[in-house]
N, C-alpha and C positions, 0 to 999 in steps of 0.2 A: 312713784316713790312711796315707801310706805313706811309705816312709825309703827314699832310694839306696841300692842296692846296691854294692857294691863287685866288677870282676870281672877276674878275671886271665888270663892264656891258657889255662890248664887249666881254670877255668871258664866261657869266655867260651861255649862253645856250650849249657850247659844253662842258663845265666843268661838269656841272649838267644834264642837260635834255636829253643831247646825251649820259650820262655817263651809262653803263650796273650795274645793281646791285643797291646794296642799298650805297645814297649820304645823310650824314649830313651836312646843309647848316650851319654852324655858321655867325649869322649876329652881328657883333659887332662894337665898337671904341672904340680907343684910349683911349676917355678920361674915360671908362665906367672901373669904379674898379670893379665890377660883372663879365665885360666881363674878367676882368685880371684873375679877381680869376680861369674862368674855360678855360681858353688857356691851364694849363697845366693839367686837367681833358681829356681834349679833347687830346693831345699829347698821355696820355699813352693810352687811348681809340683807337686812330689809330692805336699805335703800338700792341696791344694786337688783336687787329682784322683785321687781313691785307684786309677779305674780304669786307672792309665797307672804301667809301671813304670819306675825311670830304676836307671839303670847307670854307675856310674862305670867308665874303664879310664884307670890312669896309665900314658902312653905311654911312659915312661922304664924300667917295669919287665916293659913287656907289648909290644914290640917287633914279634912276630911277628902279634900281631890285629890293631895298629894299621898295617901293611905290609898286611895280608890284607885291609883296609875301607881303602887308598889315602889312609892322611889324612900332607896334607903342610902344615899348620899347625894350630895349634890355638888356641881351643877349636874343638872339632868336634862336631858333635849329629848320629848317625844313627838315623833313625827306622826299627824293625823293626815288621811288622805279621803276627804268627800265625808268626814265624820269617823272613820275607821284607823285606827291605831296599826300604821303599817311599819315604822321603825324607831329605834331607841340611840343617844347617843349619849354614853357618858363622861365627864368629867371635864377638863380645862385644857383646852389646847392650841396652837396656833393656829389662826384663819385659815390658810392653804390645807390642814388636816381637816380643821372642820366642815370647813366646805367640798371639798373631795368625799366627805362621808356624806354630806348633806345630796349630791350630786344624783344619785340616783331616783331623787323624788323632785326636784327639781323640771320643770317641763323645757 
């Protein structure tokens, strides 16, 4: 079972890019009811796949990672594979879409 991480700019490169395997970045804030709605998509998503790690980055506080990975709305899902940026998902949507999209990095 596995729990989101939380990661900030100071940590975003050993969280993510030193991380083995496949990393979902969620880029979200506070103030974003979209991002609320899939905090707990993404919960059971971790827990149903231990082998995939998820990453939270609040874009409000982390400024610099979320300009360095181009995200200009949110939520934002990018998918790192072995440290390598292999796919992008964005915005709010039901579990069964997001994981159908997640599905091809998935092992």
């Amino acid at each position: 079972m596995s729990t989101p991480v939380n990661a900030t700019d100071a940590t975003f490169d050993a969280e993510v890019l030193q991380a083995p395997g496949t990393v979902v970045v969620d880029f979200w804030a506070e103030w974003c009811g979209p991002c609320r709605q899939m905090a707990p998509i993404l919960d059971e998503i971790a827990h149903a796949h231990p082998e995939l790690k998820v990453v939270k980055v609040d874009v409000d506080e982390n400024q610099d990672t979320a300009m360095r990975y181009r995200i200009t709305g949110i939520p934002a899902f990018k998918i790192f594979q072995d440290g390598q940026e292999v796919g992008e998902i964005i915005g709010s949507m039901p579990k069964h879409i997001f994981e159908s999209q997640l599905a091809p990095y998935l092992d």
